[in-house]
VEXNUDO-707397 format. One line per 8 residues: their letters; for each residue x negated, y negated, z of N, C-alpha, C, CB. Coordinates in steps of 0.02 Angstrom, whole numbers, plus 32768, in hexadecimal, padded with zeros to 4 digits. Atoms other than C-alpha are relative to their C-alpha. Glycine has a CB too. Layout:
// VEXNUDO-707397
a) X,Y,Z,X,Y,Z,X,Y,Z,X,Y,Z  ...
// end
This chain:
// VEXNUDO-707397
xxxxxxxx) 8038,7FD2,800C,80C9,7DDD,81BC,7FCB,7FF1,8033,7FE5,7FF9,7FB7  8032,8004,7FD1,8054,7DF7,823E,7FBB,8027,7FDB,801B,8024,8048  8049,7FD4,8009,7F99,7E3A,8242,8009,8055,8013,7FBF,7FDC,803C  8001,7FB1,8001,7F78,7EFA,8232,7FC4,801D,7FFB,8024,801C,7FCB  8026,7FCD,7FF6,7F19,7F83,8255,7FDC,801F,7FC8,8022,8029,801B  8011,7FD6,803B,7EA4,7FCA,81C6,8007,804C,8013,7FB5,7FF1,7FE8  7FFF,7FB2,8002,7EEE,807F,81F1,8026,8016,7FE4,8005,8022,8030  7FD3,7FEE,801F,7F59,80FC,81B4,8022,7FDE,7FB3,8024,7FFF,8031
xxxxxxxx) 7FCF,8001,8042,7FD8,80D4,811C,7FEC,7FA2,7FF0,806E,801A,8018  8011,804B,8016,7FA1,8002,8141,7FD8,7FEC,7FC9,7FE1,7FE2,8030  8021,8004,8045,7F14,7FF4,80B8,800D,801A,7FCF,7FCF,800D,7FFE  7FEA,7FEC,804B,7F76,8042,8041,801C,7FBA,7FEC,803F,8045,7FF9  7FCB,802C,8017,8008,7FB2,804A,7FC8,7FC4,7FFD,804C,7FF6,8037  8017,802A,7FFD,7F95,7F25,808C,7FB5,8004,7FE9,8011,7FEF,8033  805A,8017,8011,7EFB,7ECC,803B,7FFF,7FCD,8013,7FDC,7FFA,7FB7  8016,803B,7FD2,7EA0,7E63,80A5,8009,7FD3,7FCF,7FB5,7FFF,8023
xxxxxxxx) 7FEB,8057,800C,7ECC,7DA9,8087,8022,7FFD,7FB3,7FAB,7FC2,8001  7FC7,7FFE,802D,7F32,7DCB,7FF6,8046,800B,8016,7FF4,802E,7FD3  7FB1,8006,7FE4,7FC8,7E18,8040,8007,800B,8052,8031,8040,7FD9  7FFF,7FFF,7FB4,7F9A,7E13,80F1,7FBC,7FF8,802C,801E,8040,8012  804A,8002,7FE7,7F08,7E13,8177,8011,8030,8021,7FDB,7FC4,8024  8011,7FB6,7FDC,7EB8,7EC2,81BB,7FD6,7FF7,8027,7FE7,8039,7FD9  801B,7FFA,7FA1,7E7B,7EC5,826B,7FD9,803A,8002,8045,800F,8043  8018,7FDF,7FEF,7DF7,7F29,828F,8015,800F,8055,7FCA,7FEE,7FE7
xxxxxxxx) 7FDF,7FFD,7FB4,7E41,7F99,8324,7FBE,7FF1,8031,8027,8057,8014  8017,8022,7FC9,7DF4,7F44,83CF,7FF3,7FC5,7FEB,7FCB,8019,8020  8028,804A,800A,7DD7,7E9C,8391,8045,7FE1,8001,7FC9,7FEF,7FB0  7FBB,802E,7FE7,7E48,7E38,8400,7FF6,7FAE,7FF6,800F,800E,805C  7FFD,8051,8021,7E11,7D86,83CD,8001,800E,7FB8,7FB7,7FC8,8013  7FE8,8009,8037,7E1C,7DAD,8323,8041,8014,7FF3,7FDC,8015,7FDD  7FCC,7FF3,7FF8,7EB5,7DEB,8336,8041,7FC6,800F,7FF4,802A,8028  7FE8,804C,7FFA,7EEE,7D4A,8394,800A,7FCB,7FCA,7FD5,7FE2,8025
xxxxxxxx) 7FFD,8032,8037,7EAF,7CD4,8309,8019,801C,7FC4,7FC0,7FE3,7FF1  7FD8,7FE7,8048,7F11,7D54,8277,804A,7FDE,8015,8004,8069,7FF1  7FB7,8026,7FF3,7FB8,7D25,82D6,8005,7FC6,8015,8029,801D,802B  8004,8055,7FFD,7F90,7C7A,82F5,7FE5,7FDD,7FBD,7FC9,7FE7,8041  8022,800B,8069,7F41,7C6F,8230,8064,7FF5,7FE7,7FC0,8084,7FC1  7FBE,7FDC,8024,7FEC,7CBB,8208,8045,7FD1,801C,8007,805F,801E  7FBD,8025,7FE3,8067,7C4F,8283,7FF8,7FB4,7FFB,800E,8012,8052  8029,802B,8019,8013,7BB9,8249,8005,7FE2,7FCA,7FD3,8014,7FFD
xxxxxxxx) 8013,8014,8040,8002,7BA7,819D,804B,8038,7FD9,7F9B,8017,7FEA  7FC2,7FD9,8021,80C6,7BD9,814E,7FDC,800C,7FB7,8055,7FCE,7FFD  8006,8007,8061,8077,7BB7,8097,7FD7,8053,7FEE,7FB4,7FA1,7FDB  801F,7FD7,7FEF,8007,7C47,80BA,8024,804C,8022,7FDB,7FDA,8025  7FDA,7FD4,7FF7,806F,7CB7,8114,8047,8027,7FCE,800C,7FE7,8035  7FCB,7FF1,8039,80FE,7CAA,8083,7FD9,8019,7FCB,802C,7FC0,7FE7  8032,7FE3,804D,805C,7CC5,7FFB,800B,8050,801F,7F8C,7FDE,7FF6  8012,7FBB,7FEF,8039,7D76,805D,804C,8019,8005,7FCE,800A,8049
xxxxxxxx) 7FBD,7FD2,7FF0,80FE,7DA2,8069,801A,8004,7FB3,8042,7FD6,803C  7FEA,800C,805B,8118,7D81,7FA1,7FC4,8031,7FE5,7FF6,7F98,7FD7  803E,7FD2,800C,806C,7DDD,7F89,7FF8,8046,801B,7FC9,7FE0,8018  7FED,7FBB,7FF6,80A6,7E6B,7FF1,8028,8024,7FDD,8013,8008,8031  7FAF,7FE2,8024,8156,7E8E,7FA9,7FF0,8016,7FB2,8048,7FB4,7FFA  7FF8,7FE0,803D,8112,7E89,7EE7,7FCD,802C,8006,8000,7FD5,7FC4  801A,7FC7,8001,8084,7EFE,7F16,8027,8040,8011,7FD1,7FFA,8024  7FD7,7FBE,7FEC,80FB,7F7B,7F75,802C,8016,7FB1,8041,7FE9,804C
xxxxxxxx) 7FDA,8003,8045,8167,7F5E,7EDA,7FEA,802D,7FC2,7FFB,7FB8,7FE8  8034,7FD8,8035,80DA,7F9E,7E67,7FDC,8039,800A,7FCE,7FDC,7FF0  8025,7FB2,7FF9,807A,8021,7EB6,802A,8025,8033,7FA9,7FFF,801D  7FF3,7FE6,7FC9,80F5,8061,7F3F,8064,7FFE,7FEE,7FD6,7FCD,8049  7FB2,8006,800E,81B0,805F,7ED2,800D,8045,7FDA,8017,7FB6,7FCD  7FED,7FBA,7FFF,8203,80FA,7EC1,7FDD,8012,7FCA,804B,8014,7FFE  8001,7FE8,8055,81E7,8100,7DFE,7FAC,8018,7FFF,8016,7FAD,7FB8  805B,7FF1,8016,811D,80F0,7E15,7FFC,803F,8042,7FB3,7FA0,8011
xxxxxxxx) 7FED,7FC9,7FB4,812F,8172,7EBD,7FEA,803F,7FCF,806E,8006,8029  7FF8,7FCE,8017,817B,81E4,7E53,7FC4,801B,7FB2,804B,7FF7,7FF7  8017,7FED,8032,8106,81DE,7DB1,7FB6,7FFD,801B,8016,7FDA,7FC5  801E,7FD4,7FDB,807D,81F2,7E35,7FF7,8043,8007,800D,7FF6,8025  7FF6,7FA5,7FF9,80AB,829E,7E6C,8000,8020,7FC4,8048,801B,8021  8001,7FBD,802C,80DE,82D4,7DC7,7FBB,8008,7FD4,8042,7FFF,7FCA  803D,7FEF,800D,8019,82B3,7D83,7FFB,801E,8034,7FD1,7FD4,7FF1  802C,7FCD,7FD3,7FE2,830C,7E16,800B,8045,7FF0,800E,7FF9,804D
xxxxxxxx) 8004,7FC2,8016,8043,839D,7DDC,7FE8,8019,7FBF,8032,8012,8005  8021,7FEB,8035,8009,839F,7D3F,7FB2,8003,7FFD,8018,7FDC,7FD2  8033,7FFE,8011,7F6D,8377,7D67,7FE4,8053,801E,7FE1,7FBD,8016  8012,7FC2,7FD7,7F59,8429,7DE9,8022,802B,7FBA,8029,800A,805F  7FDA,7FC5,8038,7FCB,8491,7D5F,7FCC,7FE8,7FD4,805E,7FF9,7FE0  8034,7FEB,8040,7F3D,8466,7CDE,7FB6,8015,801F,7FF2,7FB7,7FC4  802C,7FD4,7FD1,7EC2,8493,7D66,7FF6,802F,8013,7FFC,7FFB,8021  7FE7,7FAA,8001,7F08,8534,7D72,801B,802A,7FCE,8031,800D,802A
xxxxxxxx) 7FF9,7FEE,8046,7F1D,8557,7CC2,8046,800F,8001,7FD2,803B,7FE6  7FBD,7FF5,7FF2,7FE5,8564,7CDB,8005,800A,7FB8,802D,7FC8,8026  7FC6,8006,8031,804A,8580,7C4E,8049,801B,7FEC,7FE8,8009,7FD8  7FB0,800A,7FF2,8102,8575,7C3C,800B,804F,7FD5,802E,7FA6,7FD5  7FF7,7FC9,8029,8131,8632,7BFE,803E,8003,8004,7FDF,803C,800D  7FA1,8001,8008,81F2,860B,7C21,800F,7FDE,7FB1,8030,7FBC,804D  7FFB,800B,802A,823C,8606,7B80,8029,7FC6,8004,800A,802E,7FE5  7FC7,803B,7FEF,82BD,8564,7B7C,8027,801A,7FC3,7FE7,7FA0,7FFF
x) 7F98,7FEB,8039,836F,8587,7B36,801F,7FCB,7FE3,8056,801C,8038
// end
């Protein structure tokens, strides 16, 4: 695990010094001392790779993905007063 970029899709997965370190883009000595923090100290680098995997696990595994989207649709279909006029057989 290296240091990263606070852009795009990164601050979703990673939180600073929990499951990783975020680099502000241009900051090339801090950047240096994240992968020398990180190549350095294994006890530390294994905490943030065990601290990544059960977060992805929890907020980013198919099952929670999917029960994401399907509040979103319910939440716009009660936003738009929907209602189901198909009869079910």
């Amino acid at each position: 695990m290296y240091p990263l970029l606070p852009q795009g899709g990164v601050p979703e997965v990673v939180n600073r010094e929990e499951t990783g370190i975020l680099i502000e883009p241009g900051d090339h000595d801090a950047l240096a001392k994240g992968i020398i923090r990180i190549l350095t100290n294994p006890v530390l680098s294994l905490q943030f790779s065990h601290n990544a995997k059960d977060h992805v696990m929890k907020k980013h595994s198919v099952t929670h993905m999917i029960d994401k989207i399907e509040s979103i649709y319910k939440k716009l279909l009660k936003e738009n007063n929907y209602t189901n006029t198909a009869k079910e057989k």
